[in-house]
N, C-alpha and C positions, 0 to 999 in steps of 0.2 A: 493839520493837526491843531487840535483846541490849548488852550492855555493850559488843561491839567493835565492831558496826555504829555505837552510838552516840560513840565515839571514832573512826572512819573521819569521821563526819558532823562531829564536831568541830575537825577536823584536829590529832588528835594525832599527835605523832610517831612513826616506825617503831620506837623503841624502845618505846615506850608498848604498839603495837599488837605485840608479840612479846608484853610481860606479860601481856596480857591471856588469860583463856582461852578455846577455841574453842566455842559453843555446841555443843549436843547436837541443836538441829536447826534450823533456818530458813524463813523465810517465802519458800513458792515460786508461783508459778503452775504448775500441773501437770493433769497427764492423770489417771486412775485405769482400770487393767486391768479392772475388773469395769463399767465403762460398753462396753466396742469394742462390745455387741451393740447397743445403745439406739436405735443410728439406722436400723437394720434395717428394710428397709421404709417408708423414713419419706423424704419427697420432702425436706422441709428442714432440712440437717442444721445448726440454727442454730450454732455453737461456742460460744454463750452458758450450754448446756446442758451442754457437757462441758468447758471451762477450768474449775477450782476453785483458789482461792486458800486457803493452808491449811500446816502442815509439815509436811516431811518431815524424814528423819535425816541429820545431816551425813554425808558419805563421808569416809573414808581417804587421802588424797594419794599417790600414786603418785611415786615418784622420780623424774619428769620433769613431774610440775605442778605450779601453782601456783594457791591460793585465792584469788579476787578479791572483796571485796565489791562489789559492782555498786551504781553509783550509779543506773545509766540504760540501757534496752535501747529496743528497737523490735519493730516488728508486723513479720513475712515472709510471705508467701503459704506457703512450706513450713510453720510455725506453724498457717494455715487449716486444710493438707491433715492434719495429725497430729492437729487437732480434733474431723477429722471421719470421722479411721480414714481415708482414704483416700492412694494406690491400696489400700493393707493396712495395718495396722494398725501404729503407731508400736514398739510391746511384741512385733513382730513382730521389727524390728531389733533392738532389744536384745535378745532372746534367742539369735540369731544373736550380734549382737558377744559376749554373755556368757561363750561356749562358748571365745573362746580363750584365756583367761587368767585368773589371778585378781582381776587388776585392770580385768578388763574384765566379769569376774564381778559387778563394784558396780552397773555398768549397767542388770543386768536384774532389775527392780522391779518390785512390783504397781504403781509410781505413775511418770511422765515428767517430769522438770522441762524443759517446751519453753523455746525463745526461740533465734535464731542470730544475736544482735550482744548486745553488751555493752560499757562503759567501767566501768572501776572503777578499783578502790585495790588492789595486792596485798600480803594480809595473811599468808600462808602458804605458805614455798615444800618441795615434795620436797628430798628428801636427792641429788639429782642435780642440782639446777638451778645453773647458775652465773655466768649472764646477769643473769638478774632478783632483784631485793630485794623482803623488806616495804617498802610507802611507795611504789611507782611506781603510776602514774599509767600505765592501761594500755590500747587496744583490744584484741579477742578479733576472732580472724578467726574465719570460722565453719566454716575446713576443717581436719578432722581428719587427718592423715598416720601414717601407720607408717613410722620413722623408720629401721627395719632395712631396708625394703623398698629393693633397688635403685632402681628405676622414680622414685622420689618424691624421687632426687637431678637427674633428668634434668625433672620437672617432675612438684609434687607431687599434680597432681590425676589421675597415673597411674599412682600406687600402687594395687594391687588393692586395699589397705588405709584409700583415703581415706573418710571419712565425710564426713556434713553435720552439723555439733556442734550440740546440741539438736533433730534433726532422727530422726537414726540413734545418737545416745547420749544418754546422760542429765546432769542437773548443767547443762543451760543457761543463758541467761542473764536469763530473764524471774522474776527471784528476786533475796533479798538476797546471796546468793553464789553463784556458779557456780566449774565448776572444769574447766581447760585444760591444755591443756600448753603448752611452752614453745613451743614451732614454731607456736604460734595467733596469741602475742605479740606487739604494736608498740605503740613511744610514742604515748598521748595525743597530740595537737595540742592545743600548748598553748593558742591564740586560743578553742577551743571552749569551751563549755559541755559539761557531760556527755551530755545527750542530744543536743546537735547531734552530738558525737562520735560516739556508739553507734550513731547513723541510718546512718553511711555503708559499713560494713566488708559486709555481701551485697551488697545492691546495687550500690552504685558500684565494686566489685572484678569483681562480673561485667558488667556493664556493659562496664569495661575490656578484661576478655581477651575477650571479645565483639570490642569496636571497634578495637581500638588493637594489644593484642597481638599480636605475629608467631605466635600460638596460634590465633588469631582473625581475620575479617576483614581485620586490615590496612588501616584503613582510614587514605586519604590527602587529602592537600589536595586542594579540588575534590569529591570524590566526594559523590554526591547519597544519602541514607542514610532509608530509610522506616524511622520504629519503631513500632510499635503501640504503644498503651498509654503515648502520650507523658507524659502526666498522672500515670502509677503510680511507684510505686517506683522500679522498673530505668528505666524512659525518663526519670526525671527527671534520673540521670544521664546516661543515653545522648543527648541532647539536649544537656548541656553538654558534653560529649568534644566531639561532632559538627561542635556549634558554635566551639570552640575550637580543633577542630586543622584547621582551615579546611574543613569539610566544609557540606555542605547538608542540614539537617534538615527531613526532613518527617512531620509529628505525623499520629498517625490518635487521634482521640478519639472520646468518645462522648456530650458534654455540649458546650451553651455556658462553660460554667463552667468545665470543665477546658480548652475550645481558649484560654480566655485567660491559666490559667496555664500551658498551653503555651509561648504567644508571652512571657507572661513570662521563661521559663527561656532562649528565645531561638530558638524554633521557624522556620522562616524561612518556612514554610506550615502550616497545619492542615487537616485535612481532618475532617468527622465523620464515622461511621462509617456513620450510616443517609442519608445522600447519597450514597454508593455503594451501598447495597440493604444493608450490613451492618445486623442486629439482632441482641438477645439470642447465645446462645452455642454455637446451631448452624450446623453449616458451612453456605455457600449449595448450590440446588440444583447450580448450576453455576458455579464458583468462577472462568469463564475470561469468564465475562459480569462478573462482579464485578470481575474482575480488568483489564476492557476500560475499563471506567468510573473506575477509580482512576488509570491507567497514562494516560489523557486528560488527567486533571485533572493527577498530575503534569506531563507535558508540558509543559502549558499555564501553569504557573507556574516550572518549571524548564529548560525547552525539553532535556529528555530523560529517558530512564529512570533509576531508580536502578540504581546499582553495590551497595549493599548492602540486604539486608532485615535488621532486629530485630528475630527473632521469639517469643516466650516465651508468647504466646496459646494458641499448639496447632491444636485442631482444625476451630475456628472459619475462621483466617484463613490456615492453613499451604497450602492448594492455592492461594490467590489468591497469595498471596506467592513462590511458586514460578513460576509465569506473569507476575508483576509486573516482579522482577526482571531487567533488562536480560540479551542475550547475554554468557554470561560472567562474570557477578554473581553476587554469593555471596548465602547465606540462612542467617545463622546466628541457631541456636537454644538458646533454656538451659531452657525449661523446656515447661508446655501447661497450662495453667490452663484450658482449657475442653475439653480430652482427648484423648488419647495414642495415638490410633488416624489418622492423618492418611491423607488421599487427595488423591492431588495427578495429574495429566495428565504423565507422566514422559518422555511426547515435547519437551515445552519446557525442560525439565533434561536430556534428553542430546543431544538435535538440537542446542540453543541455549548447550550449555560450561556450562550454570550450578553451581553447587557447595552441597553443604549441607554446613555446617560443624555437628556439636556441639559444646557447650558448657557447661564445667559448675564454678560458682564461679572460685575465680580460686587463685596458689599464693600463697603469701607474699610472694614478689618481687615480685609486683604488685600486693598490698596495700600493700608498700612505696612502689610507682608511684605511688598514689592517693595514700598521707599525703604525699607530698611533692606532690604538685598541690592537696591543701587546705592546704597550710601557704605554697603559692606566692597563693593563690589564686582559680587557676584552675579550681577544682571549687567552691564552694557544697555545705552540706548540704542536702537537699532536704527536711528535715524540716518540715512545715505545723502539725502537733496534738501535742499531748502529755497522757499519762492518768497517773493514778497507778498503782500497781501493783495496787490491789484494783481494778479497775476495765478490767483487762488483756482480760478477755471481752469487754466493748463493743467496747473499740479490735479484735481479732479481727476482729470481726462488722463493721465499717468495711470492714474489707480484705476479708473474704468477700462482701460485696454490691457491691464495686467502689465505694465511695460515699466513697472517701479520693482526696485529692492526696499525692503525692508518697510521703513514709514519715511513717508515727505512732509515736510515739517512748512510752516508758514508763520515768515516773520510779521508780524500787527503792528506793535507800535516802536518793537525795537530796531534799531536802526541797521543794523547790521549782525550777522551771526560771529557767535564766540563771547558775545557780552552776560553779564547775570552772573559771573560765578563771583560767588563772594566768600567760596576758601579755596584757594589755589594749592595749597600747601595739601590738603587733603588729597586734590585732582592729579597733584605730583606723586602722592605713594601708590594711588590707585594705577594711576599709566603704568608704573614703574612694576607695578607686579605681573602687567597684563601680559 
């Protein structure tokens, strides 16, 4: 650890962390350019084999960022997919984003610093920035904006120019520093810890505009709400929205283990996946028979269909979903973790009004949404495990075999989990109600 990460760690002051100088390069979790062929032909692309932990060189701050030392990140399914080169190859976007500018030119490296949540300290701001100081206490949302771009005032995940930060650019936050821009930025909650922090900014944002946002579903009191993957990341929030904003959540899992933190988070039914003929991560032969057997069971514990589906699976579970879905009921989707090729029976989506909504990360103002519903606290982090930062491959390889709860968190430069909260007193009313 360098002299200023070790003064972040200490809580020196932001005077202190100006004197100090910036290392020459830092301790990241990263990709490397000369692995993308490795898994070629190769049925299991473990991601234990291509994360390396190791340095790279610090970048140059761009006039509208700022340097965070990161105390605390987590694991993302988008993380898996740049693991494992897939759909294309992570050094595929940077090279694109590099081309338009010089400061986008930093991007494209033989090496990737992945991760897309972070809390930190920030220790260094551009010569633009006029918001933030050294010394706050910061989340990192993980949507990147072009902040010229019309579209991205109107809602910024319609900028042509949005990325997925460690995803589609470099400087992420599974390292002792990563580096944002200012439009990434939101206050810490004070009540957290630094990893419960870091867990919630992907998921529990999409989640939101998913559920809640007039961007999204729309979803209302009353409405009965299927999500897959109630146990993963995104459904660990989309089960507490569900549940909170008076809606009926119904869990699809794929363990005993996960349907009971399910019902923990506050599931109102669980269903497992191979009780309706679902297994492993291909579609069924006929997704309308699958879809006959789930849409019973619903019934029968909610006495009707759902108004919305939660879908982020893909290819597995996107035609039953589409038939599941009541007359008129939407099916929104953020992502396809088992692939991108969907077949769905498109007589019961136009005959039957139903709607497929995309979906993708969340803008700022509804990162905003969420820190104020964990600071109310009616969100929970859903963080279950926490790894240290050499150790970031393992946690990976959890989320790639499906064999996590909720979200895995990864300690960077804090020393140990439970540290960062700096109002106790708040964290004590909130336990106390839970």
């Amino acid at each position: 650890m360098d002299a200023l990460a070790e003064a972040v760690v200490a809580g020196a002051t932001p005077a202190d962390l100006e004197r100090l100088p910036l290392p020459g390069d830092f301790t990241a979790a990263h990709l490397r350019a000369e692995d993308v062929d490795n898994f070629t032909g190769v049925e299991d692309k473990d991601v234990r084999k291509s994360i390396h932990i190791g340095s790279v060189p610090m970048p140059e701050l761009a006039p509208n960022e700022v340097l965070v030392a990161v105390m605390a990140s987590g694991i993302n399914y988008n993380t898996v997919w740049s693991a494992m080169f897939e759909p294309i190859p992570t050094f595929t976007f940077l090279k694109h984003f590099g081309r338009q500018d010089r400061w986008a030119a930093r991007h494209d490296r033989p090496f990737h610093v992945i991760g897309s949540d972070a809390s930190g300290v920030v220790v260094r701001t551009g010569s633009g920035v006029r918001k933030w100081k050294v010394g706050d206490r910061v989340v990192v949302s993980p949507v990147y904006v072009d902040e010229e771009d019309p579209a991205t005032y109107a809602d910024g995940m319609l900028g042509t120019g949005m990325l997925a930060w460690g995803f589609e650019t470099n400087y992420g936050g599974l390292a002792h520093y990563c580096v944002a821009r200012t439009s990434q930025l939101l206050p810490k909650p004070a009540h957290l810890s630094w990893e419960e922090a870091a867990s919630n900014p992907l998921c529990a944002g999409t989640a939101y505009r998913m559920l809640v946002s007039d961007r999204g579903a729309r979803m209302t009191q009353g409405d009965v709400v299927l999500i897959w993957g109630a146990a993963g990341g995104l459904g660990a929030y989309a089960v507490q929205l569900v549940r909170n904003g008076g809606g009926i959540a119904v869990g699809v899992v794929s363990s005993e283990r996960k349907a009971e933190y399910a019902r923990r988070l506050g599931c109102h039914v669980v269903i497992d996946r191979a009780e309706i003929g679902l297994t492993g991560s291909e579609a069924p032969a006929d997704p309308t028979v699958v879809g006959k057997r789930l849409g019973k069971r619903i019934r029968a514990a909610t006495g009707e269909d759902p108004h919305i589906v939660f879908e982020h699976v893909g290819r597995a579970t996107f035609g039953v979903s589409v038939f599941v879905v009541r007359r008129g009921g939407a099916v929104v989707t953020c992502g396809s973790s088992t692939g991108y090729q969907h077949e769905f029976d498109n007589r019961y989506l136009w005959m039957r009004l139903k709607r497929v909504i995309g979906s993708h990360g969340s803008n700022l103002h509804e990162q905003s949404a969420v820190g104020r519903l964990l600071d109310l606290g009616h969100l929970t982090p859903a963080l279950t495990a926490t790894y240290p930062l050499p150790a970031t491959a393992e946690a990976a390889r959890l989320v790639q075999n499906n064999d996590h709860l909720g979200k895995i968190g990864v300690l960077s430069l804090a020393p140990g989990p439970g540290l960062g909260v700096s109002d106790p007193q708040r964290r004590e009313v909130l336990a106390a109600r839970a």
